[in-house]
KOLBA-641079 format. One record per residue: residue in one letter; x, y, z of N, C-alpha, C, O in turn; residue number from 1. Coordinates in pm, 1 decimal. Atoms other than C-alpha are relative to their C-alpha. Example, Ala and Ser with C-alpha at 12.3 -4.5 7.8 and 13.67 -1.06 7.14 Angstrom:
BEGIN
NODE res      npx      npy      npz     capx     capy     capz      cpx      cpy      cpz      opx      opy      opz   n
NODE   A     89.0   -119.0      0.0   1230.0   -450.0    780.0     90.0    120.0      0.0    193.6    118.1     66.5   1
NODE   S    -82.0   -119.0     -6.0   1367.0   -106.0    714.0    -77.0    109.0     73.0    -26.1    219.8     89.9   2
This chain:
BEGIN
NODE res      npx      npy      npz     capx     capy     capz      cpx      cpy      cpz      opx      opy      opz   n
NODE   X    105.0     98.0    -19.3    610.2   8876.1    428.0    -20.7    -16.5    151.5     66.3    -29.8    237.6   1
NODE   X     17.7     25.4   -140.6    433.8   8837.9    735.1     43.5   -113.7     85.1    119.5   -194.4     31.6   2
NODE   X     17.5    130.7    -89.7    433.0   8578.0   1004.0   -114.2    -73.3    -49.1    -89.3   -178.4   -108.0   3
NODE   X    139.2     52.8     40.5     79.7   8481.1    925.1     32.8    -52.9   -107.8     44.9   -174.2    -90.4   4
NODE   X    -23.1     47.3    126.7    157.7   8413.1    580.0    125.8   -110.9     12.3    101.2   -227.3    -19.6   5
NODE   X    -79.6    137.8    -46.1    466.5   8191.8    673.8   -100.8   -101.9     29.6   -157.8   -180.5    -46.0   6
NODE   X    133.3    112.3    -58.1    222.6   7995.8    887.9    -89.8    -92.6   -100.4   -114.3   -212.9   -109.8   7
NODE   X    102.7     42.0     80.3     -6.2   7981.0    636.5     23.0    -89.2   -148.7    -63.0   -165.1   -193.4   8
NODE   X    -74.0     48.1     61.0    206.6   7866.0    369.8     91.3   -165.4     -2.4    120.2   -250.3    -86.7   9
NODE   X    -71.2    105.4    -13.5    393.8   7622.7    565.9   -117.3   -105.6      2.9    -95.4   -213.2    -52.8  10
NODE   X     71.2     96.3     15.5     48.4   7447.8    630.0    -51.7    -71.7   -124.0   -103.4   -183.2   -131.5  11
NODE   X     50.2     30.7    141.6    -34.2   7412.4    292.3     63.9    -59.9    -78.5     24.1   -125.8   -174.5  12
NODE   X   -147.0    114.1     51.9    305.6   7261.9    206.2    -11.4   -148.9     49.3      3.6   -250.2    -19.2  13
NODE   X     43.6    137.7   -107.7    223.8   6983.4    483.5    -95.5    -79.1    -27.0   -116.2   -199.5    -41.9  14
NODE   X    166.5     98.0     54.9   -113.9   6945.0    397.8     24.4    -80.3   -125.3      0.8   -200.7   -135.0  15
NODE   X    -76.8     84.5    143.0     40.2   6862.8     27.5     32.8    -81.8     11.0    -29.3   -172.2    -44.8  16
NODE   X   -117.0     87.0    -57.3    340.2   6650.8    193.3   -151.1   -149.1     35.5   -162.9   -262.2    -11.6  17
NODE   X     63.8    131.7    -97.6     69.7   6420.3    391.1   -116.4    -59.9    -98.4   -161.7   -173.4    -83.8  18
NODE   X    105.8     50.0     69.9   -192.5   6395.2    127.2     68.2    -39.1   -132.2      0.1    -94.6   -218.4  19
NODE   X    -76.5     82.9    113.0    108.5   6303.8   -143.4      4.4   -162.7     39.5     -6.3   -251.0    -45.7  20
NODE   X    -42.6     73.7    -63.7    177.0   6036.5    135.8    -83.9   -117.0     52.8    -44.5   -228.9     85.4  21
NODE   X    128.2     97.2     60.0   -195.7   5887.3    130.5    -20.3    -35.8   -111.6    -96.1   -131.6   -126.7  22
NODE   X     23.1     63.7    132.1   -185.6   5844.7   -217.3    106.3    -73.0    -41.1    124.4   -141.1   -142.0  23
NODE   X   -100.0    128.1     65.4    108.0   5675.6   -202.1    -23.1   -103.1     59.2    -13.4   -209.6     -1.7  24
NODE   X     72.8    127.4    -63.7    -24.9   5448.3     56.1   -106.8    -79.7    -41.2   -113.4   -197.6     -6.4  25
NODE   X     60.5     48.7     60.3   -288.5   5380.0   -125.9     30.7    -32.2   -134.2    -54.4    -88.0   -203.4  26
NODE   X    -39.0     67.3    108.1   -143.2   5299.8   -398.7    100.1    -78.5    -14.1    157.0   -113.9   -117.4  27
NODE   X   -115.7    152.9    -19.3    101.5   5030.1   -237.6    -73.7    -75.7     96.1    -47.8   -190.8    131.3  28
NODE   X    117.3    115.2    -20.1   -186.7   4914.4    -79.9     41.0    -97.9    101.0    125.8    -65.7    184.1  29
NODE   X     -1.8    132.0   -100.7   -194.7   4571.9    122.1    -18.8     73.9    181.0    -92.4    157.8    232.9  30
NODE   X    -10.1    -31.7   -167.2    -87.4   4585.6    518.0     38.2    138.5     23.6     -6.7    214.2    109.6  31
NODE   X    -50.4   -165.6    -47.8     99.5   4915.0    491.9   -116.2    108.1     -2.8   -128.1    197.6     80.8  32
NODE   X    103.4    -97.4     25.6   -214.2   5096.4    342.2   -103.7    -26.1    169.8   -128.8     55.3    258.7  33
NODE   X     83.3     -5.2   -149.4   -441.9   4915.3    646.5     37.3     57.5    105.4    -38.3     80.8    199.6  34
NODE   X    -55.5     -8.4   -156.9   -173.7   5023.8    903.1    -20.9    141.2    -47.1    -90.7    208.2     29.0  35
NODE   X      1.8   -179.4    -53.8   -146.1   5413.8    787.1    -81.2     93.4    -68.3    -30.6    205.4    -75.4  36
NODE   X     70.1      1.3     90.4   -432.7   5489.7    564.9    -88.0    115.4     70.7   -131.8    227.4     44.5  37
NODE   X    113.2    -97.8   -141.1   -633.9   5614.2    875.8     59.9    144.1     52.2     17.4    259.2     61.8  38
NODE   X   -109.7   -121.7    -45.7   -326.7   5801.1   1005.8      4.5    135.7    -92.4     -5.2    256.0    -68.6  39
NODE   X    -52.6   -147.5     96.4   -254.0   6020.6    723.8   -137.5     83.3    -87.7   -138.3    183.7   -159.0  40
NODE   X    100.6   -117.7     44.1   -618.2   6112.7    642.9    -77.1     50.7    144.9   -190.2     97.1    130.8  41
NODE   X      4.8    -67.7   -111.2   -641.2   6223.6   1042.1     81.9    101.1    -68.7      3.3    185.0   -112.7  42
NODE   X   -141.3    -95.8     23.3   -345.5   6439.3    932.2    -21.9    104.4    -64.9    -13.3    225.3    -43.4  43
NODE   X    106.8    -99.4    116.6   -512.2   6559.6    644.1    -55.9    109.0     75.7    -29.9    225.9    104.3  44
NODE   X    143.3    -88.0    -68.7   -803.1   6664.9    809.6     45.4     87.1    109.8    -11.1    192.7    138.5  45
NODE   X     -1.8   -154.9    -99.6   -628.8   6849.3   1093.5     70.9     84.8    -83.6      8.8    181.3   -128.0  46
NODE   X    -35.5   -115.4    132.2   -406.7   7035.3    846.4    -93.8     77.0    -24.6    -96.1    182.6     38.6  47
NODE   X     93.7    -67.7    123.6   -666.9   7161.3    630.9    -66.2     45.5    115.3   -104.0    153.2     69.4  48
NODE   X     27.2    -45.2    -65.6   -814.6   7250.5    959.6     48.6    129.6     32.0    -24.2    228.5     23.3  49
NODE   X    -76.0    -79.8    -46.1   -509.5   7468.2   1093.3     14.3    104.8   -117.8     61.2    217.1    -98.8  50
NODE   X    -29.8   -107.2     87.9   -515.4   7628.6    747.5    -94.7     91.5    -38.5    -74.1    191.7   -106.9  51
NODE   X    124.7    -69.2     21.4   -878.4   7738.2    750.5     16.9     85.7    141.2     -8.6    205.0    125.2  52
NODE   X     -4.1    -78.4    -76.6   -823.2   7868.8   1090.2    134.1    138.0     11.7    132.3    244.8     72.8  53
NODE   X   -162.9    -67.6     36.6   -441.7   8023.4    995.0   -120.7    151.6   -107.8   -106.9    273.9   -106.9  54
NODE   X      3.4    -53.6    159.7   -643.3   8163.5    671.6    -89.3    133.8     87.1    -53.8    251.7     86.0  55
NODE   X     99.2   -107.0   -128.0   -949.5   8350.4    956.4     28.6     61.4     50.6    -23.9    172.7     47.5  56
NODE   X    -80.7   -111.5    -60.1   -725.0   8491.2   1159.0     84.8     76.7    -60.9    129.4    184.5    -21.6  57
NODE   X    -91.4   -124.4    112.3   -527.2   8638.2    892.3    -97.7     79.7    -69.2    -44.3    181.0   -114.5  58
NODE   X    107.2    -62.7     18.0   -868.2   8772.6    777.1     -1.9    136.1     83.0     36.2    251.5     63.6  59
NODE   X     11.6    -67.8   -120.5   -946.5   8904.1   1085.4     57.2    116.2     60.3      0.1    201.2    128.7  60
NODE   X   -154.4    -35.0    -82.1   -579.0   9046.0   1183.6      5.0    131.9    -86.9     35.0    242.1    -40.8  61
NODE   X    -48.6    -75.0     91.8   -557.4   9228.5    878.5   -146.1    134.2    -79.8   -150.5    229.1   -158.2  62
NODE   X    179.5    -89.5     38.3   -960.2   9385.1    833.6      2.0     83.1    113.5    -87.8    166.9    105.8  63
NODE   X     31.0    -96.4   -126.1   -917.5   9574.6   1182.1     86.6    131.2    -69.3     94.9    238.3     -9.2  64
């Protein structure tokens, strides 16, 4: 297994991890949800970022 695929793998584990970790916030709700609600769907969103760009360059890497 490549490197790339590590990479790519591990983000997708994370991205899981952090978006298990909004739905648990939201679903205990009150002050804790107001305080990290924001946080962990930033988190999200760069994840799912790093994995669309992980996913391109492994495109890319591997079509030459």
């Amino acid at each position: 297994m490549s490197i790339i695929n590590v990479l790519i793998i591990g983000a997708l584990i994370a991205t899981v991890v952090v978006l298990g970790l909004g739905l648990r916030s939201m679903a205990r709700g009150g002050n804790y949800d107001k305080e990290h609600a924001e946080r962990f769907m930033w988190e999200r969103v760069a994840l799912q970022l790093l994995v669309v760009a992980l996913l391109l360059a492994a495109y890319f890497l591997l079509n030459n």
